[in-house]
C-alpha positions in Angstrom: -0.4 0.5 33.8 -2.1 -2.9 33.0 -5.0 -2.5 30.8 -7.4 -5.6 30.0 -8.8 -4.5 26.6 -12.1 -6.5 25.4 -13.6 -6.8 22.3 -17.3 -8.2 20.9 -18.0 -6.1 18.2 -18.6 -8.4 15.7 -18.2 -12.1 15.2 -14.8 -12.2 17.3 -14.5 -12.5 21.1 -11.5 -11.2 22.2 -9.3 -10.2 25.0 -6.2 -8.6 25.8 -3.5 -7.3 28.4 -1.7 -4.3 27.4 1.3 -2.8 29.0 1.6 1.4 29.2 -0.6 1.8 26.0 2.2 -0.2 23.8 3.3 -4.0 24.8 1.3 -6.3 24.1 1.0 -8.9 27.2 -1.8 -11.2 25.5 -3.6 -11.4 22.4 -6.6 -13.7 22.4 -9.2 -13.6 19.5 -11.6 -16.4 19.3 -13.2 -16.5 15.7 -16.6 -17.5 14.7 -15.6 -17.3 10.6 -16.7 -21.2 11.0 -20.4 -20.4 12.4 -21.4 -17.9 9.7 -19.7 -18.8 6.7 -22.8 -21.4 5.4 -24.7 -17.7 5.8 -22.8 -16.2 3.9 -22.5 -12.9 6.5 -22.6 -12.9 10.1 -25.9 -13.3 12.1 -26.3 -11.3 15.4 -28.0 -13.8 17.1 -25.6 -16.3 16.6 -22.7 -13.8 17.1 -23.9 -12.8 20.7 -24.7 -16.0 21.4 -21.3 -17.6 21.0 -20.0 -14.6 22.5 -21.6 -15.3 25.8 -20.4 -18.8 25.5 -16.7 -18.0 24.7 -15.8 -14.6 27.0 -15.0 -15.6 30.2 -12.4 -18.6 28.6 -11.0 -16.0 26.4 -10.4 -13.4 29.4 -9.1 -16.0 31.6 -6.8 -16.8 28.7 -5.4 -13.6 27.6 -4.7 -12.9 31.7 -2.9 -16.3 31.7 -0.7 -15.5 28.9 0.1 -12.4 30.6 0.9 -13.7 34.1 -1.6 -11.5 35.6 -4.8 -11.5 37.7 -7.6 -9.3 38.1 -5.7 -7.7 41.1 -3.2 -6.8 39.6 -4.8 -4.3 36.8 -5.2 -1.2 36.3 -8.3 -0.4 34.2 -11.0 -2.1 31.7 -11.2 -0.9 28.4 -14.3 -2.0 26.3 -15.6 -1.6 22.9 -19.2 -0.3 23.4 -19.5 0.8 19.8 -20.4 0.8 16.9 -20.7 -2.4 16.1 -24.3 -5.0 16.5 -26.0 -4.5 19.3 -26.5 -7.9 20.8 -22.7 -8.8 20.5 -21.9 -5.3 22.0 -23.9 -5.7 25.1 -22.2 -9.4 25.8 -18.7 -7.8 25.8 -20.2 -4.6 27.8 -21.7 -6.4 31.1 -18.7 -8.4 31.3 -16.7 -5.5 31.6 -18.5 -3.6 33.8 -19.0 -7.2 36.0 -15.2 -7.1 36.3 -15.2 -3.3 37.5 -17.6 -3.4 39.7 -16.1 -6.6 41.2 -12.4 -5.3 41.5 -13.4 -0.8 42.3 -11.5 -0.9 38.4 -12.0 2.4 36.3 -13.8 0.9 33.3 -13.6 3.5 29.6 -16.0 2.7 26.5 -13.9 2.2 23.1 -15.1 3.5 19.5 -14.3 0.4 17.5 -13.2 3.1 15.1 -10.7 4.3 17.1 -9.7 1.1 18.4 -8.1 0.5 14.5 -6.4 3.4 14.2 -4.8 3.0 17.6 -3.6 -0.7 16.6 -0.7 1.3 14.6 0.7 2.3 17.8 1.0 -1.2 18.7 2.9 -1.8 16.0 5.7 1.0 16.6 6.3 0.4 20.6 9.1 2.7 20.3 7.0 5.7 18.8 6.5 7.6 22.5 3.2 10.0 23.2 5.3 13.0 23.0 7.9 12.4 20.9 8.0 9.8 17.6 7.7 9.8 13.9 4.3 8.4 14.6 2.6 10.8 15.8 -0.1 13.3 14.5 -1.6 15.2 12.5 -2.2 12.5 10.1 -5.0 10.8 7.5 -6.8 7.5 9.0 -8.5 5.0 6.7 -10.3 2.3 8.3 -11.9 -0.2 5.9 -13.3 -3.1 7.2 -16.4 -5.0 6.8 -18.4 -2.5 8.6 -17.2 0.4 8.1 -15.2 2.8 5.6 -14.4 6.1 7.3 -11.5 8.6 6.5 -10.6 10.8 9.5 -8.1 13.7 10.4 -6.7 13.0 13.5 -5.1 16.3 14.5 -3.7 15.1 17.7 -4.3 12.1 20.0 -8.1 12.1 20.6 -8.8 14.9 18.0 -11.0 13.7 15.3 -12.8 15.5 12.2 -14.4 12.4 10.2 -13.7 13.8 6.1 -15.8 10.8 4.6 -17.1 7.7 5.4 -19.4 5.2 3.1 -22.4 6.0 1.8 -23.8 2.5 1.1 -21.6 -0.8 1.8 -18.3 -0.9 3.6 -15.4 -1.7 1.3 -15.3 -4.8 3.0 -19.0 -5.8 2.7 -18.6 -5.5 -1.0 -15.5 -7.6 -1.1 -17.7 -10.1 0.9 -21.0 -9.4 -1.2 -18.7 -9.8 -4.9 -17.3 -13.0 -3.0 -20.8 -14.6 -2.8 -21.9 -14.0 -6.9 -18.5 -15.2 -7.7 -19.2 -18.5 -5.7 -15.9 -17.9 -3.7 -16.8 -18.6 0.0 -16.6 -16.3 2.8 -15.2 -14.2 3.9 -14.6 -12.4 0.6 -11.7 -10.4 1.2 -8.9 -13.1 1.4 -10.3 -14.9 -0.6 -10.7 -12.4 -3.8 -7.1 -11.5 -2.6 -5.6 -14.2 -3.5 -7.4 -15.2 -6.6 -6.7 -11.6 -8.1 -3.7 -12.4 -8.1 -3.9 -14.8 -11.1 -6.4 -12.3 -13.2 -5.3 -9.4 -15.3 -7.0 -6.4 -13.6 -7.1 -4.9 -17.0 -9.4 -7.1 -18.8 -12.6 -5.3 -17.4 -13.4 -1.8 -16.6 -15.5 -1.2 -13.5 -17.0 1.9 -12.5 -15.2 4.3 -10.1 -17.4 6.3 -8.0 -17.1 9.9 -7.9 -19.1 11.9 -6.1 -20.9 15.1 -7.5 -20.3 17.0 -4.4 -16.7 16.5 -4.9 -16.7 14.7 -0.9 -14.4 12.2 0.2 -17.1 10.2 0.7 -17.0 6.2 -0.9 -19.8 4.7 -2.5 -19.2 0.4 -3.7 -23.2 0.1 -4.6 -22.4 0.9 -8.0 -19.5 -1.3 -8.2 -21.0 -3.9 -6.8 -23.9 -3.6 -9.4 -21.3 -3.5 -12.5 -20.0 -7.1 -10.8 -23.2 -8.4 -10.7 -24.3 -7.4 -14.1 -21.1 -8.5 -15.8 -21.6 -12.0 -14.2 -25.2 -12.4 -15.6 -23.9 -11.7 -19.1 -21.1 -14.1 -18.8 -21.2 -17.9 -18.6 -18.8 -18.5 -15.8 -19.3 -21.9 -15.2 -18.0 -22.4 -18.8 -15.5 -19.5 -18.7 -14.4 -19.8 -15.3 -10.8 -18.0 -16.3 -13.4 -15.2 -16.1 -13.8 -15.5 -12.1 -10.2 -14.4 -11.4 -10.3 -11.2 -14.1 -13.6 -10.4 -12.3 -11.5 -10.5 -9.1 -8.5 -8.8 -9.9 -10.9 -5.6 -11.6 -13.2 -5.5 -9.0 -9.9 -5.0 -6.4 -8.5 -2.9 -8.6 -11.7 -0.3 -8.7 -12.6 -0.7 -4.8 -8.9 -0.1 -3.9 -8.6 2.9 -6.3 -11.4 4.3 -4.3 -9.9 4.4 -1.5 -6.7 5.4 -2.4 -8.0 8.6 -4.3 -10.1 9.6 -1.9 -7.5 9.1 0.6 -4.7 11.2 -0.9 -7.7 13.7 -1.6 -7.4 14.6 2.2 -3.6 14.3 2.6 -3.6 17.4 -0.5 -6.7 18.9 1.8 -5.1 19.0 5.2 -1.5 19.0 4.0 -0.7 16.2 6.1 2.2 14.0 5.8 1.4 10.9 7.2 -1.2 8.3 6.5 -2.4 5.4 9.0 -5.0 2.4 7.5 -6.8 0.2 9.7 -9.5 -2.6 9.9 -9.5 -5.8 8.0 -9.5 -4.4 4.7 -5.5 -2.8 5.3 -4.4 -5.9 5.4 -4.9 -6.9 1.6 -1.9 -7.1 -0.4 -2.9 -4.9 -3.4 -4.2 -2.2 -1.5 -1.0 -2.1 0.6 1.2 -2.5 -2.3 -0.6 0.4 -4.4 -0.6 2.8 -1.1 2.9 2.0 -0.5 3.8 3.2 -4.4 1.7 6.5 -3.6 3.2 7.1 -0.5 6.6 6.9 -1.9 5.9 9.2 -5.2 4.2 12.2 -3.1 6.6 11.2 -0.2 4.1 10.6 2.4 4.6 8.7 5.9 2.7 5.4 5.2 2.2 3.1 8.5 -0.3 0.2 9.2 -0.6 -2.3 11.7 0.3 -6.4 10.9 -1.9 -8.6 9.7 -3.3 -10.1 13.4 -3.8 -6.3 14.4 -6.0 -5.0 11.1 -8.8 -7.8 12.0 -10.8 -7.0 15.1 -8.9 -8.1 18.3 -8.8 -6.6 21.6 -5.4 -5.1 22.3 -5.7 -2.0 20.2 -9.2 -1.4 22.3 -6.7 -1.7 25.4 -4.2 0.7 23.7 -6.3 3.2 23.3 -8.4 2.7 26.5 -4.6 3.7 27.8 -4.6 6.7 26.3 -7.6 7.8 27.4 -6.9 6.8 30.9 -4.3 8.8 30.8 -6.2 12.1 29.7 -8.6 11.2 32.3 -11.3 10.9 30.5 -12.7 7.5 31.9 -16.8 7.9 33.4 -18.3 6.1 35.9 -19.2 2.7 34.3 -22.8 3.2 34.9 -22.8 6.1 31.9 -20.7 3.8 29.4 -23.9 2.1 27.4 -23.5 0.0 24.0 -24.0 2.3 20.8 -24.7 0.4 17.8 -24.1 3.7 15.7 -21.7 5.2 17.9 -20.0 8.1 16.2 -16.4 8.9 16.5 -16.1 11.6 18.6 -13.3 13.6 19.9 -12.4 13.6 23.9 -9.2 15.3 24.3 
């Protein structure tokens, strides 16, 4: 089965053939860091407007790279949220154009799950029956938008266990990035100059929730950041800047890693899958990958080019969902800005 998977979310257009829910025929993200990084953030306006420049050349290319034509697919899977609105519908009428045109069976894609299916792509040989990746495991997908730890008993099972309840982990990377003077995005960037600081030399706050939840909060985080840098002369201390870095990591990461091993001990799983831009920073991989080992959890994540938004993991788990039959006339699939993950198996 030959799925073309798009993807307007965001601030990327993208497009993508995928073979039988696991090879990857094409992979074609066109990025838009260039248009919004004088902002400082991404602008809707702009971001749906460059995606209705960009998404027929970036279809047309991801088909030519996979030595296909419309005729010859099977299905149309589409992100139709969450994600901003304006750049949601763009991606949406295109798909639906293209199944209406060609009688294809078009599926909508929670962005959500699109990450936490990208790990499948990653591990063609882990079968739907039959693979050490498979569930029950613990998802965490951090990204710019969006910080949400899910139980995924079984393919299209969900029970969301916490999510954000202020900024994304990735936000606040991006937000720490702009009162540090670094450029954006913030999460590379911060990345690689924590690497020269000594994330001991300042103690940020933690969150912890009073409820005891496995919900994140950065807010306060974010605050200590900003605080700290209006007490400090960076411009004449600018050694400061990478210890500001390196702490601030070390505290959002820590987060996310208590929180997530929080819900491993809660739902006795043995397996955790990350997801979204944020998995693909090296400390947080490096300091999962030492928990993992010590309570002797399964740890699995997706490459680099498959934690950012991108279309084939939409396609991957438009697949899957084919395959339950669970695809709806494409008159009922509408853009949801604050679409919830939901379970349809």
């Amino acid at each position: 089965m030959l799925v073309l998977g798009i993807e307007t979310s965001c601030d990327e257009t993208a497009a993508s053939v995928v073979e039988s829910g696991r090879r990857i025929l094409s992979n074609v993200v066109s990025s838009q860091i260039d248009i919004h990084r004088k902002y400082g953030g991404v602008v809707p306006e702009l971001a749906s407007r460059k995606h209705l420049e960009t998404i027929n050349l970036v279809i047309d290319q991801a088909l030519s790279e996979a030595d296909c034509s419309f005729k010859q697919l099977d299905a149309i899977a589409v992100t139709n949220g969450p994600g901003l609105a304006a750049a949601l519908v763009i991606g949406l009428a295109t798909a639906k154009a293209i199944a209406y045109a060609f009688g294809l069976p078009l599926v909508g894609i929670n962005h959500i799950e699109g990450h936490i299916f990208s790990n499948f792509l990653e591990h063609p040989e882990s079968k739907f029956t039959s693979s050490d990746l498979l569930p029950p495991f613990i998802a965490l997908v951090v990204s710019g938008g969006h910080s949400d730890l899910v139980f995924v008993e079984e393919y299209g099972k969900y029970e969301l266990l916490g999510r954000t309840r202020d900024d994304a982990a990735g936000e606040s990377f991006d937000k720490v990035a702009k009162i540090l003077n670094l450029g954006y995005p913030g999460g590379p960037i911060i990345d690689e100059i924590a690497r020269r600081g000594n994330a001991e030399a300042i103690r940020f706050p933690l969150a912890r929730m009073k409820d005891e939840s496995l919900d994140f909060s950065f807010s306060g985080l974010k605050t200590a950041v900003i605080n700290f840098v209006k007490n400090h002369k960076l411009a004449t201390e600018s050694h400061l800047v990478a210890d500001i870095a390196a702490c601030f990591q070390r505290a959002a990461i820590g987060a996310l890693v208590e929180k997530t091993f929080s819900a491993v001990e809660e739902k006795g799983a043995e397996r955790v899958v990350l997801g979204g831009g944020v998995a693909s920073n090296s400390h947080l991989r490096n300091v999962f990958k030492k928990w993992a080992e010590e309570s002797g959890v399964k740890l699995y994540y997706p490459p680099r080019a498959l934690c950012t938004d991108n279309a084939a993991m939409i396609g991957c788990a438009g697949y899957y969902k084919m395959k339950y039959g669970v695809a709806r006339p494409f008159e009922s699939v509408t853009a949801e800005a604050n679409l919830e993950l939901e379970s349809w198996a």
